[in-house]
Backbone bond lengths (Angstrom), bond angles and torsions (degrees), N, CA, C in turn:
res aa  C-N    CA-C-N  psi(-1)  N-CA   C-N-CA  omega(-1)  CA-C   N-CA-C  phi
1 X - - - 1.437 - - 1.518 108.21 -
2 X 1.282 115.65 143.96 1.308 118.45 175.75 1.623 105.07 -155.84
3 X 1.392 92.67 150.70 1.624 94.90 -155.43 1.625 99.91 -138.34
4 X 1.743 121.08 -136.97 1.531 121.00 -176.99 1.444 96.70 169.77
5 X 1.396 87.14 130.02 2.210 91.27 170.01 1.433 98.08 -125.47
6 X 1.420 115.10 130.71 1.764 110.29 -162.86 1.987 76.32 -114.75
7 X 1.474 103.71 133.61 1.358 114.84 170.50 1.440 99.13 -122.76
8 X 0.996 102.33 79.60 2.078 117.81 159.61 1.198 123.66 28.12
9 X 2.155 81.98 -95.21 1.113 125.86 -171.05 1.265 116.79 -52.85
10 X 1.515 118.47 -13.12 1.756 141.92 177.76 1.125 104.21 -103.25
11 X 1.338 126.10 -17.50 1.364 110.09 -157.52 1.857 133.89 58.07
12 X 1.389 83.72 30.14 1.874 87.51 -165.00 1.601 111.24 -115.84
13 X 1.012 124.92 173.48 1.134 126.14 152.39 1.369 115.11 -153.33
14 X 1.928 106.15 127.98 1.372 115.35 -158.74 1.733 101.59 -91.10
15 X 1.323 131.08 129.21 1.157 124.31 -172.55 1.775 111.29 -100.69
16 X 1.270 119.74 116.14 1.193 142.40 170.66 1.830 121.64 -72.16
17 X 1.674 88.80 114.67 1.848 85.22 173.98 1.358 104.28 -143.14
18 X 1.162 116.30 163.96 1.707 135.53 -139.86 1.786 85.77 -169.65
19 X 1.446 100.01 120.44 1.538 122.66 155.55 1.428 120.84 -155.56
20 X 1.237 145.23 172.44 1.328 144.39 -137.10 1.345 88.41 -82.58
21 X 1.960 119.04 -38.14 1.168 116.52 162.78 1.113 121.34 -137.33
22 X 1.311 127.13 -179.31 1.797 133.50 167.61 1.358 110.08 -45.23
23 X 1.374 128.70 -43.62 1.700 125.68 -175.74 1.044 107.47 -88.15
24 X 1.489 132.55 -46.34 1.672 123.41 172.35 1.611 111.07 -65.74
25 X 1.308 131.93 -0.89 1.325 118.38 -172.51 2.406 87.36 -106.23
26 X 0.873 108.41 -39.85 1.351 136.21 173.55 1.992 99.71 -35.81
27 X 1.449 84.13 -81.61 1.596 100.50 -178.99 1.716 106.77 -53.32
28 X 1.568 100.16 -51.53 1.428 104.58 -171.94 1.767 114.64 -42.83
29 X 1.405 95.68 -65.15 1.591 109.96 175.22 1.015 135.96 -74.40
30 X 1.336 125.00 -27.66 1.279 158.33 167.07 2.565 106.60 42.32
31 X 1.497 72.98 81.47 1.541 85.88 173.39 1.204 121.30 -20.11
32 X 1.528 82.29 -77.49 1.724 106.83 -163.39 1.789 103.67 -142.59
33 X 1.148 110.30 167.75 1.454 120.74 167.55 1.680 126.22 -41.13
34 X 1.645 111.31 -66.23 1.005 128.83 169.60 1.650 121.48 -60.36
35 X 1.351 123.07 -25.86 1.519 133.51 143.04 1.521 121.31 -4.09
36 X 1.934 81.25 -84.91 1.244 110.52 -173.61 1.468 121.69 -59.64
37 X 1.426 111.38 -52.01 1.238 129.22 -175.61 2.068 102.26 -43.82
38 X 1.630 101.81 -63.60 1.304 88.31 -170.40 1.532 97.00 -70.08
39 X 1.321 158.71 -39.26 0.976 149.78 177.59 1.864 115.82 -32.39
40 X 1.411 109.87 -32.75 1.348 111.27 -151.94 2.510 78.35 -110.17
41 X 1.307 100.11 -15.73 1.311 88.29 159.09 1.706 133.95 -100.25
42 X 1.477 107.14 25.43 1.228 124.97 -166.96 1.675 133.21 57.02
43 X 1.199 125.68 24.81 1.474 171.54 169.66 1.488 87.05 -39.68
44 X 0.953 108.25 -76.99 1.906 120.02 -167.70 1.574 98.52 -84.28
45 X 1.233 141.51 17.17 1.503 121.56 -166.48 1.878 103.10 -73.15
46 X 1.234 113.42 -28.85 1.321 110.85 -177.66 1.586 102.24 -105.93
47 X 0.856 127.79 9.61 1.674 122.07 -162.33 1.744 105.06 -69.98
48 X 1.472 122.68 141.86 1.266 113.35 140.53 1.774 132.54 -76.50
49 X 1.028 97.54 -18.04 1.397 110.84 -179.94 1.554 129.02 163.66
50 X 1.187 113.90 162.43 0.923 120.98 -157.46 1.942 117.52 -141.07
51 X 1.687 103.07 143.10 1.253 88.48 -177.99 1.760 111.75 -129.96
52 X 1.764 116.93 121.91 0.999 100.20 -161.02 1.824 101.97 -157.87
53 X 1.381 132.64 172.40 1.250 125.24 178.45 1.227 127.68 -71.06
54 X 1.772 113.36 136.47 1.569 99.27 -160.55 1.868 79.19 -115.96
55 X 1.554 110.57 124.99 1.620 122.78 -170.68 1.702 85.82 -94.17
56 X 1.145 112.34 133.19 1.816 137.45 154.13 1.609 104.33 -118.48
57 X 1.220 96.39 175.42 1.540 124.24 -178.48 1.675 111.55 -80.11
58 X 1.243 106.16 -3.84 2.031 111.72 171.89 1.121 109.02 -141.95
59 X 1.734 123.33 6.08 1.597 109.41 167.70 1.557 105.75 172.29
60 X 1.709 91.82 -176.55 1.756 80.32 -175.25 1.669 94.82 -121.74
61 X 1.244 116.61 143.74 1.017 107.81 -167.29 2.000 104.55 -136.92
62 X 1.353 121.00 147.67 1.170 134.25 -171.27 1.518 120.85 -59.75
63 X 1.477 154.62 100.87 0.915 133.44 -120.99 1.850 94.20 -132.64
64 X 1.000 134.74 154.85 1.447 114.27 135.83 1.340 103.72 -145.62
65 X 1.223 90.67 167.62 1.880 112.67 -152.70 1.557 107.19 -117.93
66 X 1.080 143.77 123.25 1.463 155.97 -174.28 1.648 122.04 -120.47
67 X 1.316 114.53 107.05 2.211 100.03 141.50 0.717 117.32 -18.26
68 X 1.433 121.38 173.36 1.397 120.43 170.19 1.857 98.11 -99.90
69 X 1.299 123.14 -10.68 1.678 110.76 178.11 1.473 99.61 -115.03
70 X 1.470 95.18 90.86 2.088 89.50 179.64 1.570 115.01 -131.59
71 X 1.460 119.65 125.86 1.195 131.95 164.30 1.495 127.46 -22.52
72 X 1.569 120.69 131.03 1.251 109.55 167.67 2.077 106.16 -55.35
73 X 1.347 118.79 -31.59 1.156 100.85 -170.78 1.938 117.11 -70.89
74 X 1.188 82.47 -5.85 1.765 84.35 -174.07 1.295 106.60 -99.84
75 X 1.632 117.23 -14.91 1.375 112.51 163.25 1.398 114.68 -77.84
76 X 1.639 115.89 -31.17 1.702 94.55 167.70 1.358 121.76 -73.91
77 X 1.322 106.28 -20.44 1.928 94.84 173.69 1.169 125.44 -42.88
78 X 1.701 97.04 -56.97 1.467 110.44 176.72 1.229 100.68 -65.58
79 X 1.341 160.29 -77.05 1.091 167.54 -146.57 1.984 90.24 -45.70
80 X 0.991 105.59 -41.34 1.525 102.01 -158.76 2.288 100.20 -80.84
81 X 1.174 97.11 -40.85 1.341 113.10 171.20 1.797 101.99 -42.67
82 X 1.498 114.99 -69.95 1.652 132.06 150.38 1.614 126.28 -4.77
83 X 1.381 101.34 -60.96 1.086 111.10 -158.81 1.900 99.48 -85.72
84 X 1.632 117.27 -35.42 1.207 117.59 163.91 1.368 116.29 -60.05
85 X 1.064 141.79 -28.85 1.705 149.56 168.97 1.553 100.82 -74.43
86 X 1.115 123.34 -23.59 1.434 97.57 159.52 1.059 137.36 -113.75
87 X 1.723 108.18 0.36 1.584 99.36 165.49 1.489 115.39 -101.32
88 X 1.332 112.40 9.59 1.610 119.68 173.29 1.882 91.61 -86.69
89 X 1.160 135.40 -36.08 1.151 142.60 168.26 1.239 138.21 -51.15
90 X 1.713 109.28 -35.32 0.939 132.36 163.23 1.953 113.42 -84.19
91 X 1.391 100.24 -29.19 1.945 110.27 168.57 1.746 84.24 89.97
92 X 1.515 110.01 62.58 1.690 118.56 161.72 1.511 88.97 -131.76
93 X 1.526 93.24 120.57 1.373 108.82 172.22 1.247 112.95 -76.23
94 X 1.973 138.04 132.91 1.215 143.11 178.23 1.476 98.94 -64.60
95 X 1.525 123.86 99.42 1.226 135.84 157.95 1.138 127.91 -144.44
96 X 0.896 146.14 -169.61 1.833 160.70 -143.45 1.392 95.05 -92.89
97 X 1.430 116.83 -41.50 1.618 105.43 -169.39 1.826 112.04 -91.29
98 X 1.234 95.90 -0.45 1.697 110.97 -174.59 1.441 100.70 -104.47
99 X 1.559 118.86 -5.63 1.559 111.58 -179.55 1.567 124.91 -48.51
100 X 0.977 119.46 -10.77 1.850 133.85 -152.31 1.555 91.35 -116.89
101 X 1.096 119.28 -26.91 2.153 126.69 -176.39 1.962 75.89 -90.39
102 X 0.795 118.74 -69.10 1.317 119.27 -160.88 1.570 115.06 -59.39
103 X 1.214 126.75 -18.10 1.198 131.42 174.72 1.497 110.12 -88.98
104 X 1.489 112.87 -54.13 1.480 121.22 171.29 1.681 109.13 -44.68
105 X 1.362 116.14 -61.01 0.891 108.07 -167.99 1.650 123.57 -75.88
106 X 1.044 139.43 -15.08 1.224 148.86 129.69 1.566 126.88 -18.37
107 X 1.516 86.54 -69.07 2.045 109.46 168.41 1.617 119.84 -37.23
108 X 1.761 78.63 -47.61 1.773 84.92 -169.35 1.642 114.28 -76.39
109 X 1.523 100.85 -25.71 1.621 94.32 -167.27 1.790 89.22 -86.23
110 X 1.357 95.49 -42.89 2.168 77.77 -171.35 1.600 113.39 -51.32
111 X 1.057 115.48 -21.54 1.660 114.80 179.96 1.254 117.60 -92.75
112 X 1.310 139.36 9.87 1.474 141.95 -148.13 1.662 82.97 -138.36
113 X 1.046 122.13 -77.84 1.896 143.26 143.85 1.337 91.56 8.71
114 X 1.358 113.99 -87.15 1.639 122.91 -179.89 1.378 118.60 -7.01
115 X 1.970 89.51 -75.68 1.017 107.92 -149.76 1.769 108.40 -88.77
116 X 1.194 118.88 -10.54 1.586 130.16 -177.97 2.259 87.21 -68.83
117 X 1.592 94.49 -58.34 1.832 95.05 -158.01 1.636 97.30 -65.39
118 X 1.474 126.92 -21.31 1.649 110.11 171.33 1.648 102.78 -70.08
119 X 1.247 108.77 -62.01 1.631 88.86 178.05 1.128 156.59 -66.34
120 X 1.558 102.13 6.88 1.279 113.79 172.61 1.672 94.42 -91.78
121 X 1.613 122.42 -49.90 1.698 106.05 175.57 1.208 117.14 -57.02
122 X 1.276 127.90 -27.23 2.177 126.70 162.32 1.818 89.44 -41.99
123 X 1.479 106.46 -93.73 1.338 97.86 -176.47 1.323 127.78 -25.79
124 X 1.076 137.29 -58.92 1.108 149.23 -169.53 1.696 126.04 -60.15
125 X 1.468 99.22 -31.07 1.677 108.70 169.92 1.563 92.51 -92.98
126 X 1.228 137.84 -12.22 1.532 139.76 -165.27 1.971 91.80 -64.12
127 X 1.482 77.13 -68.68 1.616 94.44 173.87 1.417 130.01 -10.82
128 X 1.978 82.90 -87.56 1.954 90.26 169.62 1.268 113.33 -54.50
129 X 1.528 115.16 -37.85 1.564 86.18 -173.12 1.774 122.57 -52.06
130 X 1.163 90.29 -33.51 2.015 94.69 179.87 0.868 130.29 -95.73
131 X 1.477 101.90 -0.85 1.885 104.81 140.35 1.653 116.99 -72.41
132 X 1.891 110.65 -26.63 1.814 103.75 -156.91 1.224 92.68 90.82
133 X 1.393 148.22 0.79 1.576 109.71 169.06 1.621 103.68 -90.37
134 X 1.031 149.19 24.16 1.287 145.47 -179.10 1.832 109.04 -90.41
């Protein structure tokens, strides 16, 4: 599964992926170079996720990477990993007066995050059921 949370006010859009694991979603999609590489050196074999740059052909864009059975707390980790890649990106230094950019922006992706990986598992048991594998 792969998805997108566009935060405006940044001008960004954080790219969301979900595979059975961190290396098959890794290999599958394959971000970036350095991704893969540790992926294909077993780097991610235990990982829940991961947060890192996903390179296209018009930009680079903020990525995070998921299991398919992952914690809201491991989505804010990553989420929080996220949110430092984009305000170092944007040239907002992580400080005291940026606490309120740093909270917002966190807030918004852990709740958006949430709600993208429940609906893709709605879909997703939708599925088997209408195959019968449920």
């Amino acid at each position: 599964m792969k998805d997108k949370i566009k935060i405006d006010i940044f001008c960004e859009e954080v790219i969301i992926i979900q595979e059975s694991t961190v290396k098959e979603a890794v290999l599958k999609h394959k971000p970036n170079t350095d991704a893969i590489i540790k992926a294909n050196d077993g780097y991610f074999d235990n990982a829940y996720g991961c947060a890192t740059w996903y390179y296209n052909k018009e930009a680079y864009s903020p990525c995070m990477i998921f299991q398919q059975e992952v914690t809201e707390n491991e989505i804010a980790h990553e989420a929080a990993h996220i949110t430092f890649m984009i305000m170092d990106n944007k040239g907002l230094p992580n400080t005291e007066d940026n606490e309120e950019v740093f909270c917002y922006i966190i807030g918004y992706i852990v709740e958006k995050t949430v709600n993208i990986l429940k609906n893709a598992k709605i879909k997703n048991n939708k599925k088997r059921e209408s195959r019968g594998d449920a």
